[in-house]
N, C-alpha and C positions, 0 to 999 in steps of 0.2 A: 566544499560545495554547499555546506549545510551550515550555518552558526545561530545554535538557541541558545541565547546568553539570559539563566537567572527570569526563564518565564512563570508570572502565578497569575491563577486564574480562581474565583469561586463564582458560585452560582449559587443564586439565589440569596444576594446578599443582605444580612439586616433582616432576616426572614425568621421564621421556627424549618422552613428546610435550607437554612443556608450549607453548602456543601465545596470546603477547599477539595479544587480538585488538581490542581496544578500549584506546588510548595517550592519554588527556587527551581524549575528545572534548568539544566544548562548541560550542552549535545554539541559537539563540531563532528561531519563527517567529514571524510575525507572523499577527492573525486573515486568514483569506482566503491566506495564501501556497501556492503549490503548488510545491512542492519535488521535483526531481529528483536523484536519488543515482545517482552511474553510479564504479565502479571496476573493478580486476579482480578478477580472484577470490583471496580473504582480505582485501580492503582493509576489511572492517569495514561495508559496506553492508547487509549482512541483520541480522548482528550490532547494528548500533544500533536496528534497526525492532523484534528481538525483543528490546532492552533498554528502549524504550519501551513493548512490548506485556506487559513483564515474564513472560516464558516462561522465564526465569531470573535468580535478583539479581544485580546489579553489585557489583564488587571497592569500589567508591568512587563520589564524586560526586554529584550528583540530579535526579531527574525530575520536572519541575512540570506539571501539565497543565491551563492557564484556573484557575491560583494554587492548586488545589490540586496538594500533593505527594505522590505517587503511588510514590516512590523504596521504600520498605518496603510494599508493597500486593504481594498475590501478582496471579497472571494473571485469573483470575476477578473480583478489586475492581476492576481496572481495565478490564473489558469492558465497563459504560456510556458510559467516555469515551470509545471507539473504534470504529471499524468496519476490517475486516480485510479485504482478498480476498487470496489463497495463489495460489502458482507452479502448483498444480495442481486442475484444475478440477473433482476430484473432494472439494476441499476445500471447508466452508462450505455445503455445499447436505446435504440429508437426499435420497438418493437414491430411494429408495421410497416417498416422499412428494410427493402432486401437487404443480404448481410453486406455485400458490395455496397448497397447506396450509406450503410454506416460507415465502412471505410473510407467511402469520400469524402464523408463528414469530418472524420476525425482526422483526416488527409489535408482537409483545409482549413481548417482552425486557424484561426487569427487574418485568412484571408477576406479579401474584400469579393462580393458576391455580384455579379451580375448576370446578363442574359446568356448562356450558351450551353454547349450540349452539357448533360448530367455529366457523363462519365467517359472519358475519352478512350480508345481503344489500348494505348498503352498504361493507364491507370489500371485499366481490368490488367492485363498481362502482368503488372506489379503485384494487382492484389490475389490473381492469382497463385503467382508463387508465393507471398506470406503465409497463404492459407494452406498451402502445400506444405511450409513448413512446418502445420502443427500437426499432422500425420491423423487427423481426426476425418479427412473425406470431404473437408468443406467446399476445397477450390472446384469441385461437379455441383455445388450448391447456393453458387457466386446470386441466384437470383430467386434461393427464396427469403421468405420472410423470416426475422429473426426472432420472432415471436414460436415460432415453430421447432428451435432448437432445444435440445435441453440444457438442464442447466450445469452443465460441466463445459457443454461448445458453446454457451451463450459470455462464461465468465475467459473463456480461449478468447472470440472476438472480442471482448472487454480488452483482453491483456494486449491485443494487435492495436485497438485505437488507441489505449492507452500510450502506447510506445513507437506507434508511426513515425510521427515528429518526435527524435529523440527527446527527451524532455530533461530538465536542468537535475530533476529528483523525480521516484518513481514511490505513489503511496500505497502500501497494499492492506486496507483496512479486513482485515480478519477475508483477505478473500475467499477461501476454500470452506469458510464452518457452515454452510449452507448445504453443501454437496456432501455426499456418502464418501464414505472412505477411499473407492478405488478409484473414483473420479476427481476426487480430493489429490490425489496423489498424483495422477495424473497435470492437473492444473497446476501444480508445487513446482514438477518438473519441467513444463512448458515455459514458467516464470523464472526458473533458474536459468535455463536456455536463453530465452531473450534478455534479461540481464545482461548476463555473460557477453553474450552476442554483440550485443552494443554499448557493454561498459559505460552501464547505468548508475548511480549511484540509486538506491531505492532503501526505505524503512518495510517494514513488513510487519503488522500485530497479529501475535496470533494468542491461542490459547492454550496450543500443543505445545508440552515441552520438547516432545521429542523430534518435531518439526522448529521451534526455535535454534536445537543443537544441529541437527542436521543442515541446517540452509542457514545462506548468508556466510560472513566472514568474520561477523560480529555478533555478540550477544549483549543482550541490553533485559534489564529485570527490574521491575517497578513496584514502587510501594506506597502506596498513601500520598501519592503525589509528588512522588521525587525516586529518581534512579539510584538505585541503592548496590546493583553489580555491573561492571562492565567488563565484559569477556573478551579477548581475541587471541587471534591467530593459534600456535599449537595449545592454549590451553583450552580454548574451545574447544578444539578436534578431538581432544582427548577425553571430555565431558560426558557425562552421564547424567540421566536424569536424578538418581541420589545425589550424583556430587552436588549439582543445584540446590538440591532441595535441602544439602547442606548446609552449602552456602547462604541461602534464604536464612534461613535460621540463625545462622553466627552473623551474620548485618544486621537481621531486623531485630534478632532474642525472643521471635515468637515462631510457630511449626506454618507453614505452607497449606493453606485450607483453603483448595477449589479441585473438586474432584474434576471436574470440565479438563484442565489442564492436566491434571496427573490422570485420567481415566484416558485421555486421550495419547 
């Protein structure tokens, strides 16, 4: 579903702040994988989601997305294959629009727009039950403003528009480090839900180790611009955050220094 063949990127090139942030990376996921990304910070975690979501080109390399190649595509041609939720939860949502008229938004996506009613009576009956699904009380709240929710049912509706129109890959850029813990946790498990649900393939960055080992089916661990562990199946499940930080240490030959992730 996914092919990053040997991507690098720097910024700020020919500079005093030039900065490799992207070193040969190369990623095939498979349909259905759910992929966790955990490094510290500059390891090139965010930087590959926004070189997949193409929010700016890559120095070299390419992006394949379900065989098409997507590598020369600005960010706009590549919003049908994707769905997105942001570190902040004021991203992705139309705030002064009811939480339903966001679902129609994101319900019609790539559709052509013309004169007729906003939202049809079976659209509402649809979006009522999605909203039913996330057991948070929204579907009695189909018409207020989304600006009014907080930010744990603000990044819930993020995760419905994201994932309306199944999408090819699913980005979850540090969704929950915004949110307090219990709501955090909360939104982890609503994204593993719809995942699962509709057998998505999606990346996820985070910064918790202990949410990289618990979610997803895959572990992925970055370093100075280049993936340096790749996890799956029983040896994941088996995983601890010492074994990681083990691990870290016997690939890279230095100690694991970002309290963010180990405090969390």
């Amino acid at each position: 579903m996914l092919e990053i063949k040997n991507i690098h990127k720097t910024f700020n090139l020919g500079t005093i702040n030039e900065k490799k942030a992207l070193n040969g990376v190369t990623l095939y996921l498979d349909e259905g994988d759910f992929v966790t990304v955990i490094g510290g910070n500059g390891a090139g975690k965010s930087t590959t989601l926004n070189a997949v979501a193409g929010v700016w080109p890559i120095d070299s390399g390419s992006i394949i997305i379900d065989g098409v190649d997507v590598t020369g595509l600005p960010e706009h041609k590549r919003a049908p294959y994707l769905g997105r939720v942001f570190q902040d939860p004021m991203n992705g949502t139309a705030a002064t629009m009811e939480i339903q008229e966001n679902l129609a938004l994101a319900a019609r996506r790539g559709q052509r727009r013309g004169l007729r009613w906003g939202i049809t009576k079976a659209e509402k009956a649809r979006y009522h039950e999605v909203l039913k699904s996330l057991d948070l009380g929204l579907e009695d709240r189909m018409s207020s403003k989304v600006g009014l929710l907080s930010g744990g049912q603000r990044q819930a509706v993020t995760l419905l528009m994201a994932t309306l129109k199944k999408p090819k890959l699913l980005l979850l850029d540090e969704h929950t480090a915004a949110l307090d813990p219990k709501t955090a946790a909360k939104v982890l498990e609503l994204s593993d839900k719809i995942i699962a649900e509709n057998n998505l393939t999606a990346m996820m960055v985070t910064h918790n180790m202990r949410d990289a080992i618990i979610h997803g089916n895959r572990l992925i661990m970055m370093n100075e611009g280049q993936i340096i562990l790749d996890i799956k199946g029983d040896e994941k499940k088996k995983l601890s955050v010492e074994d990681l930080l083990q691990k870290f240490e016997e690939v890279s030959g230095e100690e694991f220094a970002n309290d963010k992730a180990l405090l969390g």
